[in-house]
C-alpha positions in Angstrom: 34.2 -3.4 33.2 31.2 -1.9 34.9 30.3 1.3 33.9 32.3 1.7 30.8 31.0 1.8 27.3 30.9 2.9 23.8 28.7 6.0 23.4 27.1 5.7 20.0 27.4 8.7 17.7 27.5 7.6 14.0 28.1 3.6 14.8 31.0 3.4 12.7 34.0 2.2 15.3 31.8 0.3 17.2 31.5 -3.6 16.7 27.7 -5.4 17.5 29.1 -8.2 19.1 32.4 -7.3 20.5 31.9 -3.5 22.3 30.0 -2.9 25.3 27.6 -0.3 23.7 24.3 -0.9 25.4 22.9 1.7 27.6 22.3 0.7 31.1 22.6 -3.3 31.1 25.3 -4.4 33.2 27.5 -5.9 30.7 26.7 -3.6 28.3 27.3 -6.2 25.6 25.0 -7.8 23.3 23.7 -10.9 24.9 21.8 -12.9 21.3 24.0 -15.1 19.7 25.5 -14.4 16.4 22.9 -16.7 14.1 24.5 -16.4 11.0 24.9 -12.6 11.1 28.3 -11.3 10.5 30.9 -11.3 13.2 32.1 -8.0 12.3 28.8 -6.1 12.0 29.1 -2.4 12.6 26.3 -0.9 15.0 25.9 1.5 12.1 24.6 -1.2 9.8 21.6 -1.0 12.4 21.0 2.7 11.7 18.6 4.1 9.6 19.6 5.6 5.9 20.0 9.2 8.1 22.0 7.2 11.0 19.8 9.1 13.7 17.7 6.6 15.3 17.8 2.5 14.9 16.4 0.5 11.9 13.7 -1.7 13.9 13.9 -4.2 10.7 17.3 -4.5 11.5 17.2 -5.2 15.0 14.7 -7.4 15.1 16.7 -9.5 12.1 19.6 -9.6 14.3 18.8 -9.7 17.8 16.5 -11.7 20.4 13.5 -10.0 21.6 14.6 -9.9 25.3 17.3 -7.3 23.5 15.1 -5.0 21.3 13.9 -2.3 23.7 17.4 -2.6 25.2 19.0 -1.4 21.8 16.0 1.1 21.3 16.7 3.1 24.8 20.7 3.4 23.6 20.8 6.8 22.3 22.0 7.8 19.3 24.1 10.9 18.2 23.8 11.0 14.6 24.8 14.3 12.6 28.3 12.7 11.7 28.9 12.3 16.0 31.7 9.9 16.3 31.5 7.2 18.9 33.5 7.5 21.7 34.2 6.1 25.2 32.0 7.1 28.2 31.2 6.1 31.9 28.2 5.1 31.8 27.5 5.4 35.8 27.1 9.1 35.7 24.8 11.2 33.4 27.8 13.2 32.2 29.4 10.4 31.0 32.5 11.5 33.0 34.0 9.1 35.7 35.1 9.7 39.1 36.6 7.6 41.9 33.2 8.3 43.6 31.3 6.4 40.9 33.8 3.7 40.6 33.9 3.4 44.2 29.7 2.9 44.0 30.0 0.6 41.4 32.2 -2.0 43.5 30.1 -1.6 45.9 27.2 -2.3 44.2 25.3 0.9 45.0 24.3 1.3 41.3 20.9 0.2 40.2 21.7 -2.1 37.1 19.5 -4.0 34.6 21.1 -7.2 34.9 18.0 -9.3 32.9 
């Protein structure tokens, strides 16, 4: 779904390679293939030791370079922040019927390479 994704807080309850998690991409999924990594790979395994900001080793193990500064402009809560669900179409994170409505109409400037 447009719009909607996993907002990252600590990483734990959110899987790499099946949640939409990345910021402002338009499917918000990862796009590099698996290459022997683990299917169930937590985004917090891409954390560093504090789990406030990514673990560039670790992102540029797993992923393609096309993705890194993708991965780098997702935020991160840290502090123990659990992940949670946002919309992802307005800087609240809150969605409306006005953003939705945008969205299918295209009116929402998406990274789409």
């Amino acid at each position: 779904m447009v719009g909607l994704r996993r907002h990252i807080g600590n990483g734990l309850s959110t899987r790499v390679w099946y949640d939409p998690w990345i910021a402002k991409t338009e499917s918000r999924m990862v796009l590099s293939p698996l290459a022997g990594a683990d299917d169930g790979l937590l985004v917090a395994e891409l954390l560093n030791v504090e789990g406030s900001a990514w673990d560039m080793s670790k992102v540029r193990q797993f992923f393609h370079p096309f993705e890194h500064q993708r991965i780098l402009n997702t935020r991160v809560g840290g502090n123990g922040e659990e992940d949670e669900w946002m919309w992802d179409l307005e800087k609240d994170g809150v969605y409306t019927v006005k953003s939705a409505y945008k969205a299918l109409m295209g009116d929402y400037g998406i990274d789409e390479g």
